[in-house]
The first five atom37 places (N, CA, C, CB, O) and aatype in JSON, in Angstrom:
{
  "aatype": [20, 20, 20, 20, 20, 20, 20, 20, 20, 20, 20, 20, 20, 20, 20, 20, 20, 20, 20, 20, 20, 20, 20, 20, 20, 20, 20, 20, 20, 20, 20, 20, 20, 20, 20, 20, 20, 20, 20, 20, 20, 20, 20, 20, 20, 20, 20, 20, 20, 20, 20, 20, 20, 20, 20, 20, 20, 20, 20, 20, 20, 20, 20, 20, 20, 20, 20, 20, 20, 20, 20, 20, 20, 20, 20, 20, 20, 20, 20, 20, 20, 20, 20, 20, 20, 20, 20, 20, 20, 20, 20, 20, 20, 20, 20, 20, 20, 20, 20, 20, 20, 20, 20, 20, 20, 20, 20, 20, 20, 20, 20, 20],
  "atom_mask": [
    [1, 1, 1, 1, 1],
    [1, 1, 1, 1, 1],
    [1, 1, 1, 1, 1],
    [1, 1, 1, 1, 1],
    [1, 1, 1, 1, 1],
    [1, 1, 1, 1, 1],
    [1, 1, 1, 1, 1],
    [1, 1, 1, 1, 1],
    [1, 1, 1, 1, 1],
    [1, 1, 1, 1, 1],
    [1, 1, 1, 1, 1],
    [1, 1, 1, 1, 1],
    [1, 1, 1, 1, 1],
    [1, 1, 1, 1, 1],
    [1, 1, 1, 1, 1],
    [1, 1, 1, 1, 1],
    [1, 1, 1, 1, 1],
    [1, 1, 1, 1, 1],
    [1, 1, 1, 1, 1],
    [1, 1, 1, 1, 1],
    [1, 1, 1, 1, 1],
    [1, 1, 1, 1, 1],
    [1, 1, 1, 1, 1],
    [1, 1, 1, 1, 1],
    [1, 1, 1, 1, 1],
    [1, 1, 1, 1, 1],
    [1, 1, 1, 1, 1],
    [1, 1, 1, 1, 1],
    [1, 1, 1, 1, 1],
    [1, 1, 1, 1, 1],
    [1, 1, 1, 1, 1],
    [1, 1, 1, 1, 1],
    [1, 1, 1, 1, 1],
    [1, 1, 1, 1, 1],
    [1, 1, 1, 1, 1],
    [1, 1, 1, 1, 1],
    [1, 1, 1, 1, 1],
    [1, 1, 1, 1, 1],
    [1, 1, 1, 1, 1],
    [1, 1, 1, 1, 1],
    [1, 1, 1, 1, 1],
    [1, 1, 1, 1, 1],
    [1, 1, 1, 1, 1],
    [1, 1, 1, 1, 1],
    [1, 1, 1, 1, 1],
    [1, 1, 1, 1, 1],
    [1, 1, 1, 1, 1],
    [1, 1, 1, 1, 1],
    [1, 1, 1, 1, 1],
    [1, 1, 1, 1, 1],
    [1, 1, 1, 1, 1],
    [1, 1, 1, 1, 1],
    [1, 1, 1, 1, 1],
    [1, 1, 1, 1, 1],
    [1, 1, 1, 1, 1],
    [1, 1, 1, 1, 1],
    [1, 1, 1, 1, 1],
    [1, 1, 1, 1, 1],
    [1, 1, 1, 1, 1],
    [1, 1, 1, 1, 1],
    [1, 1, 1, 1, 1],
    [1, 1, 1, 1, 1],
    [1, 1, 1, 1, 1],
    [1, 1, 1, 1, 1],
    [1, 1, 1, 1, 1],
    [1, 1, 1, 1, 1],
    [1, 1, 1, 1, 1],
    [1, 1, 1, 1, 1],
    [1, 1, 1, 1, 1],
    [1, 1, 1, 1, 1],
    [1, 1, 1, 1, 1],
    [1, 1, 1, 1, 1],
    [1, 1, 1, 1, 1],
    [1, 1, 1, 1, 1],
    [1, 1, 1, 1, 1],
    [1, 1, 1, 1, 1],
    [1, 1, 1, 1, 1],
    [1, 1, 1, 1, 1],
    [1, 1, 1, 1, 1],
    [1, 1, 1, 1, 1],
    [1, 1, 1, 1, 1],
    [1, 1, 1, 1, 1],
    [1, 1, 1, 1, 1],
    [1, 1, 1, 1, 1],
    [1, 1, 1, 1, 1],
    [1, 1, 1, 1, 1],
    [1, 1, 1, 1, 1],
    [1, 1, 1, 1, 1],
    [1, 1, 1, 1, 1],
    [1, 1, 1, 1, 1],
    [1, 1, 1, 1, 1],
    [1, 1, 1, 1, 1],
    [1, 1, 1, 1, 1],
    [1, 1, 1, 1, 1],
    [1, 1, 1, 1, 1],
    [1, 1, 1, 1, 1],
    [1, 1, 1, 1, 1],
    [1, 1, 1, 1, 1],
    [1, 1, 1, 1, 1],
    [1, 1, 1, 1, 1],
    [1, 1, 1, 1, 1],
    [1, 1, 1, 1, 1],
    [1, 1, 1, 1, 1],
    [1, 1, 1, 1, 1],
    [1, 1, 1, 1, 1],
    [1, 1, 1, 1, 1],
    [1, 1, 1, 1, 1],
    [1, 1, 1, 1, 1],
    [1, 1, 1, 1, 1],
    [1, 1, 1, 1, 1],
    [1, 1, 1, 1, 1],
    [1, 1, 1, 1, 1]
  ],
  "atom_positions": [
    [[-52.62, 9.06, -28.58], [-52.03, 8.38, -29.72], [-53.13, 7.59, -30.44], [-50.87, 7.44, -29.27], [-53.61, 6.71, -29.72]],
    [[-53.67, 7.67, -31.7], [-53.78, 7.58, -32.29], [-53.45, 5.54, -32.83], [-53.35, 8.77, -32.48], [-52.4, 5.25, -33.41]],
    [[-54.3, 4.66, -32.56], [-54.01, 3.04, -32.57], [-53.98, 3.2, -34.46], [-55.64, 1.72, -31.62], [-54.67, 3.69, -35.34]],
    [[-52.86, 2.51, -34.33], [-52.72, 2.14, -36.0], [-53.65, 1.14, -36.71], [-51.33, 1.51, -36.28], [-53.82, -0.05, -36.46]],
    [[-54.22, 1.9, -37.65], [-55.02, 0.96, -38.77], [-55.04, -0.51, -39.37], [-54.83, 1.48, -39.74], [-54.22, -0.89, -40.2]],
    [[-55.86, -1.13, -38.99], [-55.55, -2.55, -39.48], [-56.02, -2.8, -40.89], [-56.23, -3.6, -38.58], [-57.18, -2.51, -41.16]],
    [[-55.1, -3.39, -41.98], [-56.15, -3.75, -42.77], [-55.3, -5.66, -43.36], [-56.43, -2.17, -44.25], [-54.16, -6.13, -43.36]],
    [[-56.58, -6.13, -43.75], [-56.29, -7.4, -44.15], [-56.56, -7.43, -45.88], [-57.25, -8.46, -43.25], [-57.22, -6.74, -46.65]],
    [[-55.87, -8.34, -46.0], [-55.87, -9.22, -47.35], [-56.77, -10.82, -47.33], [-54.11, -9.55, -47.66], [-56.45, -11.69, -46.53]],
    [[-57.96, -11.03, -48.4], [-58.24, -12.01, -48.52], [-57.68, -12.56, -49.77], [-59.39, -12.04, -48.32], [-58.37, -11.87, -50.53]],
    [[-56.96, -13.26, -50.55], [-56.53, -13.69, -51.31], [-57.76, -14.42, -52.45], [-55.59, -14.35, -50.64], [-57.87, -14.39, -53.67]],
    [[-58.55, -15.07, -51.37], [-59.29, -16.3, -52.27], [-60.2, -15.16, -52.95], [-60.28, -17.8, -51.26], [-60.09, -14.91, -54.15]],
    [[-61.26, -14.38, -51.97], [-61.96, -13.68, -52.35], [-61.87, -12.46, -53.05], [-62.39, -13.62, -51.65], [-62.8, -11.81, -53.53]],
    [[-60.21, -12.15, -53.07], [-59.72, -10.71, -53.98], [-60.2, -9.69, -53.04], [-60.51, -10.43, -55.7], [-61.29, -9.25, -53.4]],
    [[-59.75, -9.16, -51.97], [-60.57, -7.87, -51.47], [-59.45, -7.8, -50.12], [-62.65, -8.15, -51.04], [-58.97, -8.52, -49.24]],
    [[-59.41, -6.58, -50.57], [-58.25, -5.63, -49.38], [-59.58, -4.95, -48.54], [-56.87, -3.97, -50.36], [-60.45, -4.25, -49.06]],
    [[-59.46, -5.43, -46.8], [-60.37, -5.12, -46.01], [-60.05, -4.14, -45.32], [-60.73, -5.98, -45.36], [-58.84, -4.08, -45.52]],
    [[-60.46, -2.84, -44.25], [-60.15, -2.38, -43.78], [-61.46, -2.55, -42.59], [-59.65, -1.45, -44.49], [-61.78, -3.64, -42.11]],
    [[-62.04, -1.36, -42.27], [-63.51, -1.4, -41.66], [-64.56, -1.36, -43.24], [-63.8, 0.28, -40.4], [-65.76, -1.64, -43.32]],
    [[-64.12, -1.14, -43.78], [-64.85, -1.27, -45.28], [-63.7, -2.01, -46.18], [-65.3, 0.43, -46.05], [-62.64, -2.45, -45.74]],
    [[-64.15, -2.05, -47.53], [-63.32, -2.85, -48.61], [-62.69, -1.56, -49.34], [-64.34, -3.95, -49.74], [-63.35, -0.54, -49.54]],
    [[-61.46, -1.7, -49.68], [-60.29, -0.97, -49.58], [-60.47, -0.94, -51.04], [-58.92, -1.55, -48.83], [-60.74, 0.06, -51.7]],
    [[-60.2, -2.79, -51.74], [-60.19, -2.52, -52.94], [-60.48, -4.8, -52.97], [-58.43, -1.33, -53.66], [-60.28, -5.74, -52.19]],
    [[-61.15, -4.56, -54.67], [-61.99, -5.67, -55.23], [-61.38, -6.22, -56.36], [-63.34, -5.25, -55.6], [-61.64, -7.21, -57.06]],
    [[-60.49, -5.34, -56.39], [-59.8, -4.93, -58.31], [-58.49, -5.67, -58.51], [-59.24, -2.92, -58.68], [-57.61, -5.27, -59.28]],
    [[-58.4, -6.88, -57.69], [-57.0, -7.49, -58.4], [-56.74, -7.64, -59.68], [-56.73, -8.71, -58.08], [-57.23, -8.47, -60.45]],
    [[-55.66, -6.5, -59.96], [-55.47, -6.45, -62.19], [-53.78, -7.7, -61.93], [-54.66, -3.5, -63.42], [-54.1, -8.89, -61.89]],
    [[-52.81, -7.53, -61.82], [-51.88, -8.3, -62.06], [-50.49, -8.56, -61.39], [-51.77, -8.05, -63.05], [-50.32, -7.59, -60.66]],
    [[-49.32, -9.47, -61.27], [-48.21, -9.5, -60.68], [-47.69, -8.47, -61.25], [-47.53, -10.62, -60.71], [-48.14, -8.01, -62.3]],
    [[-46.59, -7.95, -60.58], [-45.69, -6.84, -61.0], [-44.39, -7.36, -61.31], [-45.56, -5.77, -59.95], [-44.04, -8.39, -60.73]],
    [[-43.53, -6.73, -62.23], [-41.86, -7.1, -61.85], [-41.17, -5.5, -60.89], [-40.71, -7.41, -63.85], [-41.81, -4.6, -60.34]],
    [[-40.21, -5.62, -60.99], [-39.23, -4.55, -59.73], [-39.6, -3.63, -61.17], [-36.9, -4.98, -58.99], [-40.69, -3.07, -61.09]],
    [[-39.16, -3.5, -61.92], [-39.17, -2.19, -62.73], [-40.29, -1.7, -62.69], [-38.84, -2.24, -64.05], [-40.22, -0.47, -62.65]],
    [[-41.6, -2.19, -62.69], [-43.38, -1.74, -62.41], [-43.35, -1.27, -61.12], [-44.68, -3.09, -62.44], [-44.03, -0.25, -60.98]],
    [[-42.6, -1.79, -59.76], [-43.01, -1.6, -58.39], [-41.98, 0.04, -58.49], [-42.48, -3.19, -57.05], [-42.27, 1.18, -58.12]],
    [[-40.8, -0.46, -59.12], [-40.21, 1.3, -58.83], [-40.76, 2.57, -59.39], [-38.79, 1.5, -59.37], [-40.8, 3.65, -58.8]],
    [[-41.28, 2.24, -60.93], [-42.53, 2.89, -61.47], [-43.21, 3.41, -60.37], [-43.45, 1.97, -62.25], [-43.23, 4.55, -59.92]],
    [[-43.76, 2.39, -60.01], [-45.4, 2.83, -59.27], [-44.74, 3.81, -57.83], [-46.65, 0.89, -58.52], [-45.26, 4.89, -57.55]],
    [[-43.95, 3.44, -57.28], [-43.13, 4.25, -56.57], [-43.3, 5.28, -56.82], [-42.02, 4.11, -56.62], [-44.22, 5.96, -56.34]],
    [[-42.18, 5.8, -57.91], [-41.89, 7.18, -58.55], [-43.19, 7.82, -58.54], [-41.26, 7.15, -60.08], [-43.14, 8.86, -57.87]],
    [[-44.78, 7.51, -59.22], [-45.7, 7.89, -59.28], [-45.87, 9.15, -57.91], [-46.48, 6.69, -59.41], [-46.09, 10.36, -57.86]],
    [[-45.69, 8.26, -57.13], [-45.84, 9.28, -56.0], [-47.52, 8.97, -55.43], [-45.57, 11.1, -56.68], [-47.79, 9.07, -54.24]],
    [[-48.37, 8.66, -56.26], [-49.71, 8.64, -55.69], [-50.51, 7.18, -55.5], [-50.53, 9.53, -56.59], [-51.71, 6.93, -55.48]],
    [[-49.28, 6.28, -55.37], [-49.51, 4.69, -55.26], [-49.38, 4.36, -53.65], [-48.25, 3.75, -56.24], [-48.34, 4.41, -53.0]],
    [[-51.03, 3.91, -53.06], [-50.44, 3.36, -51.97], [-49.89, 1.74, -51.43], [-51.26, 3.77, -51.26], [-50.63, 0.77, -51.57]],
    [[-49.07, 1.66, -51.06], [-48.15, 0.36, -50.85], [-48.47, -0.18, -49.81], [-46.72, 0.51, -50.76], [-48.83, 0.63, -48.95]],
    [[-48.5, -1.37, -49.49], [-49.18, -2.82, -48.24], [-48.08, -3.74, -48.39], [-50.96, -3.89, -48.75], [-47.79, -4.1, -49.53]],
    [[-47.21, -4.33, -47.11], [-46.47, -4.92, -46.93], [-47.68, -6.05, -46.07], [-45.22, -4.15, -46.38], [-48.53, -5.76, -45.23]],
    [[-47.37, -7.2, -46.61], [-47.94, -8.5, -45.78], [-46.98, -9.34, -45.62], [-49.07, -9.3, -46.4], [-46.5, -10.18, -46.39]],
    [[-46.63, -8.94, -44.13], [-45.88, -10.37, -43.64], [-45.98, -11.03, -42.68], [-44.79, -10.37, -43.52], [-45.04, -11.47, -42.02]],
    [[-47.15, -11.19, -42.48], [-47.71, -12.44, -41.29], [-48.99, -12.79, -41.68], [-47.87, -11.95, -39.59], [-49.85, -11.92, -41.73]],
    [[-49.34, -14.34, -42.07], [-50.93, -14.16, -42.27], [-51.63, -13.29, -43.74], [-51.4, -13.24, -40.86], [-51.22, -13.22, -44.9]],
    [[-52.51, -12.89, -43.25], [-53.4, -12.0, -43.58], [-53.44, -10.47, -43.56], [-54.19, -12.34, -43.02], [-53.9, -9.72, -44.42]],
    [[-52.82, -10.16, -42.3], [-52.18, -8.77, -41.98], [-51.3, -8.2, -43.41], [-51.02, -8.98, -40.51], [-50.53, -8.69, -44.24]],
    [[-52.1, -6.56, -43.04], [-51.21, -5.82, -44.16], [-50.78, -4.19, -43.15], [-52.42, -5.48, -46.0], [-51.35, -3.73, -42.15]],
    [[-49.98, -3.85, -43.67], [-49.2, -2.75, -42.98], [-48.66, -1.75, -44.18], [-47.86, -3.43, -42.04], [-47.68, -2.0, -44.89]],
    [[-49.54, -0.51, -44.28], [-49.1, 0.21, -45.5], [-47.54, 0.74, -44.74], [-50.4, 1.64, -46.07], [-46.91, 0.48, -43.71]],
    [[-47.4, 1.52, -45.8], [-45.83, 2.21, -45.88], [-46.72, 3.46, -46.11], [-44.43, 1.69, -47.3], [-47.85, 3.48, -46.6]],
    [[-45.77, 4.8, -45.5], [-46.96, 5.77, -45.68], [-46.12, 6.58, -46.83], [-47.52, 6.77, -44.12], [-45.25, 6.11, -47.56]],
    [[-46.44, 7.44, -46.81], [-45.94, 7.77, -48.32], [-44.76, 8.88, -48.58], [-47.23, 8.31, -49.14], [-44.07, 9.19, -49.55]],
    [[-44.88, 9.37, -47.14], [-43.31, 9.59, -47.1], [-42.23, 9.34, -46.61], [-43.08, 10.27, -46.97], [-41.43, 10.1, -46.07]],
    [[-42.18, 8.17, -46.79], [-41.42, 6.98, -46.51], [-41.07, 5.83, -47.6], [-42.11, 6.38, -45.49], [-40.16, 5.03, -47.4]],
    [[-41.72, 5.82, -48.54], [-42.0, 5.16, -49.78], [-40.49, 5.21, -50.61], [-43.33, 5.97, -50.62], [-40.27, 4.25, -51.35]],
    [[-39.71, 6.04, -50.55], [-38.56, 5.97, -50.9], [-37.38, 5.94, -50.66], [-38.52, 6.34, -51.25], [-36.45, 5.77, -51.44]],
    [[-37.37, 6.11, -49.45], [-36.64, 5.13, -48.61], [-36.57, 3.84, -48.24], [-36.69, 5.4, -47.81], [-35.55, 3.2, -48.02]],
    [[-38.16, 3.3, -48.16], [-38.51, 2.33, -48.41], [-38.0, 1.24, -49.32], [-39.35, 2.62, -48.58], [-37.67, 0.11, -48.97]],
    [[-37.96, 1.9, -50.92], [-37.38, 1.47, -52.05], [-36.23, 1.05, -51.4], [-37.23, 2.44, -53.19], [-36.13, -0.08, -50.92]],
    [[-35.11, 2.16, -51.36], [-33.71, 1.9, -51.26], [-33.41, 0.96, -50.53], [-33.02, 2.85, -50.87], [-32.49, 0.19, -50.8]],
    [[-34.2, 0.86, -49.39], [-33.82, 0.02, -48.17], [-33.81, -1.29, -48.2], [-34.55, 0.23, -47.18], [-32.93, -2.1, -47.9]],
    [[-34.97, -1.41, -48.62], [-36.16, -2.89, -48.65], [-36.09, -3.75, -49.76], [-37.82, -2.5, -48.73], [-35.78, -4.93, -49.92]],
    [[-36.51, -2.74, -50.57], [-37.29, -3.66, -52.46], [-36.2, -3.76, -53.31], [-38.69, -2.53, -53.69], [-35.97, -4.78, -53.96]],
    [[-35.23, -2.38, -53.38], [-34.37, -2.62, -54.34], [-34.19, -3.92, -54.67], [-33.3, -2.13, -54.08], [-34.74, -4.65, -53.85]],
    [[-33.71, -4.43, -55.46], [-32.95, -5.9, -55.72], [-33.54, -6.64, -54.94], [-31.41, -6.08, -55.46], [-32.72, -7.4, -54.42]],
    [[-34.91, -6.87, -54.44], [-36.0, -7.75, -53.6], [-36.73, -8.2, -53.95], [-36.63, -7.43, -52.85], [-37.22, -9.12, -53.3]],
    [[-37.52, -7.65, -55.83], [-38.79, -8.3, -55.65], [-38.69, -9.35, -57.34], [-40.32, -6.85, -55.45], [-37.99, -9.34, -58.36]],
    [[-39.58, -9.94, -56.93], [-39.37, -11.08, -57.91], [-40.71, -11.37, -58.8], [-38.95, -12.46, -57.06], [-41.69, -10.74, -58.41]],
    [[-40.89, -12.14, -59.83], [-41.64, -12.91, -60.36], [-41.9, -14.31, -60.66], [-41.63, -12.54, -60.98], [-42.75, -14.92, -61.31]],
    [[-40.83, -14.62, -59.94], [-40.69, -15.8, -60.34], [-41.07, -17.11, -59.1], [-39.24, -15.74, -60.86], [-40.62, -17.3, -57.97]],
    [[-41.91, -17.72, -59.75], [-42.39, -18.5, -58.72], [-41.37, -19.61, -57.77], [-43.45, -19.22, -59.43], [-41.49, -19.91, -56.58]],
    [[-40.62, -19.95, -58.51], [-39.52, -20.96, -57.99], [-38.76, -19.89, -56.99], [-38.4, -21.71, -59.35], [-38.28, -20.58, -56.09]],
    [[-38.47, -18.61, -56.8], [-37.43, -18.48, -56.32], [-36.87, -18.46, -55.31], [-37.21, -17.96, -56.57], [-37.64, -18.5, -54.35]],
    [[-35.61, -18.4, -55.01], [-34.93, -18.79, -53.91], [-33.95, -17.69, -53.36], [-34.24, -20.01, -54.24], [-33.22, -16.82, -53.84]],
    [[-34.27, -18.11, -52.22], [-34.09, -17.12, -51.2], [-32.5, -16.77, -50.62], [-34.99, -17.62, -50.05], [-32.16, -15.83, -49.91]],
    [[-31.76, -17.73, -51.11], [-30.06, -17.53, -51.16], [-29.89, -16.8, -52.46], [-29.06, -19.1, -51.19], [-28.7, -16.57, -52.66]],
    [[-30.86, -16.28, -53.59], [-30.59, -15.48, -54.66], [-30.74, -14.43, -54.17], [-31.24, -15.62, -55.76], [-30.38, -13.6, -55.01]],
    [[-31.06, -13.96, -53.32], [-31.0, -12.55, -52.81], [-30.56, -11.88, -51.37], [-32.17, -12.19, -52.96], [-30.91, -12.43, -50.33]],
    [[-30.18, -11.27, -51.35], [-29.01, -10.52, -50.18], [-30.06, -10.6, -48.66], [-28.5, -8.29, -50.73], [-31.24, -10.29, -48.59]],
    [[-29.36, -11.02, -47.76], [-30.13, -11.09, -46.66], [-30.96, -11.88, -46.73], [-30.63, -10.14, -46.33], [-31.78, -11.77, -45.81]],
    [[-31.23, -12.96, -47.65], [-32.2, -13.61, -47.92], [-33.73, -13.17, -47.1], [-31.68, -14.91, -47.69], [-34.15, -13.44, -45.97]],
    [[-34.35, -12.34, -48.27], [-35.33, -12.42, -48.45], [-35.9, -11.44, -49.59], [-35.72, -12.41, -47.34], [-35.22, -10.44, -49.83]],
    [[-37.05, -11.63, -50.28], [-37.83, -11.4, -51.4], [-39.73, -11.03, -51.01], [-37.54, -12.88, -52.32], [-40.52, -11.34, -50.11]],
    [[-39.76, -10.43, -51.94], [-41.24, -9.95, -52.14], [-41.54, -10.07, -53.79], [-41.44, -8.23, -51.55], [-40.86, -9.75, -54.76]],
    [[-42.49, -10.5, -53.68], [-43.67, -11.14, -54.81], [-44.64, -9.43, -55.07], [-45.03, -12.89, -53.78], [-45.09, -9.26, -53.94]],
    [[-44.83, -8.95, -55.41], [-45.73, -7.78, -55.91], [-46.86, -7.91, -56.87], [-44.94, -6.87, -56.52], [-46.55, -8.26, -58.01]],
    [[-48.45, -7.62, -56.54], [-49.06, -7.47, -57.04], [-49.72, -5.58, -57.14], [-49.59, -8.58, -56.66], [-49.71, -4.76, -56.22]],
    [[-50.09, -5.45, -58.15], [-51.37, -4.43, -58.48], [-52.76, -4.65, -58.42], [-51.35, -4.06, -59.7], [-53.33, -5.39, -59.22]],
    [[-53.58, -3.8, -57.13], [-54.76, -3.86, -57.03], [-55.13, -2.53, -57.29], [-55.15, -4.42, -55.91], [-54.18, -1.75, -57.16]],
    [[-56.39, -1.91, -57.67], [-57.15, -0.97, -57.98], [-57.94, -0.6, -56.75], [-57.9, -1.32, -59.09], [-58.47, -1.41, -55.99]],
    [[-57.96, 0.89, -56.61], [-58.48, 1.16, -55.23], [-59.48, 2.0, -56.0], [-57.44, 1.91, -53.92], [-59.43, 2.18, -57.22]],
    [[-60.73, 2.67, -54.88], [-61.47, 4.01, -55.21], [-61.16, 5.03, -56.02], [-61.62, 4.64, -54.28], [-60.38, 5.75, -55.41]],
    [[-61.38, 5.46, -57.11], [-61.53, 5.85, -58.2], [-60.15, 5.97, -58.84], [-62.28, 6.95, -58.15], [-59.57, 6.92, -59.35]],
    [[-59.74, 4.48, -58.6], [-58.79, 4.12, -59.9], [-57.24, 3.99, -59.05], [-58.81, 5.63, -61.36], [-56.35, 3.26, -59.48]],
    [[-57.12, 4.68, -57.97], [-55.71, 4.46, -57.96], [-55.28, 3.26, -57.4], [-55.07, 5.46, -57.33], [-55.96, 2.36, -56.92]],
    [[-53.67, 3.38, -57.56], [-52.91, 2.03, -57.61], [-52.71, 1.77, -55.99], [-51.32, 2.12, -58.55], [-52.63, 2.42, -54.95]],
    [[-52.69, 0.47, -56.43], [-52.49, 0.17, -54.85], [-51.49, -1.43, -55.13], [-54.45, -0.09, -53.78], [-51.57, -2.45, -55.82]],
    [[-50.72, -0.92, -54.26], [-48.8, -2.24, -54.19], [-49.03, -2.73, -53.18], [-46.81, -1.58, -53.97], [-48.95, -2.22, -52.07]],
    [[-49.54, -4.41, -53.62], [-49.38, -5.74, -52.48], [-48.26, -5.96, -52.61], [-50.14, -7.13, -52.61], [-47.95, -6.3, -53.75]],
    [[-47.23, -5.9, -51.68], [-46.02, -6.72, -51.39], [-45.67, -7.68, -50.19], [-45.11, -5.87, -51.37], [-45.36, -7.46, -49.02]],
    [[-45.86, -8.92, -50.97], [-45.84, -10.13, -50.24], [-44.21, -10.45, -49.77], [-46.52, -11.33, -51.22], [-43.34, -10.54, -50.63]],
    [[-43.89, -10.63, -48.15], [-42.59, -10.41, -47.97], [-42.51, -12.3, -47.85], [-42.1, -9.18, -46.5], [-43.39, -13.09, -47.54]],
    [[-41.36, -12.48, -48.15], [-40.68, -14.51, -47.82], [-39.35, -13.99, -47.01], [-39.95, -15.87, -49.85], [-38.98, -12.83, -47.23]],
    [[-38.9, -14.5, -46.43], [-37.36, -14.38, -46.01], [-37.7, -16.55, -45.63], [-36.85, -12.71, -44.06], [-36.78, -17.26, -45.21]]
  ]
}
């Protein structure tokens, strides 16, 4: 078996780590209609961070199920928000970073 891939998030410094740098390219927050976009794309890879620094992709065929399950009606922009506004209380914050020759790459920051 095959030990699963670690990769981290530095925030201050902008850089998705792996054994090398993943990506340098923080472009902007997302709303849910951009994250289901980037979804649909099909060639966006997605990072769930919910502990720390730790990130845990979603692999990509799983990504839409994912949606249905998880993000639907989950992700937010809004800095105030609150966590009895959404079912099961909890929410994800979404950013867009830029990976190796250009593609998208979905930070989703989980709160419960």
């Amino acid at each position: 078996m095959t030990p699963k891939e670690t990769y981290t998030i530095n925030r201050k410094a902008r850089e998705i780590l792996r054994s090398e740098i993943v990506s340098r390219r923080f472009q902007r927050s997302v709303d849910e209609s951009e994250v289901e976009e980037l979804i649909a794309k099909g060639n966006t890879r997605v990072f769930v961070n919910r502990e720390r620094d730790s990130l845990d992709e979603v692999s990509s065929e799983s990504l839409k199920d994912f949606w249905n399950s998880e993000l639907k009606a989950h992700v937010t922009t809004d800095d105030c928000a609150d966590l009895d506004s959404f079912a099961n209380g909890y929410f994800f914050f979404a950013e867009l970073w830029k990976g190796h020759g250009g593609k998208d790459i979905l930070v989703l920051f989980y709160h419960h």
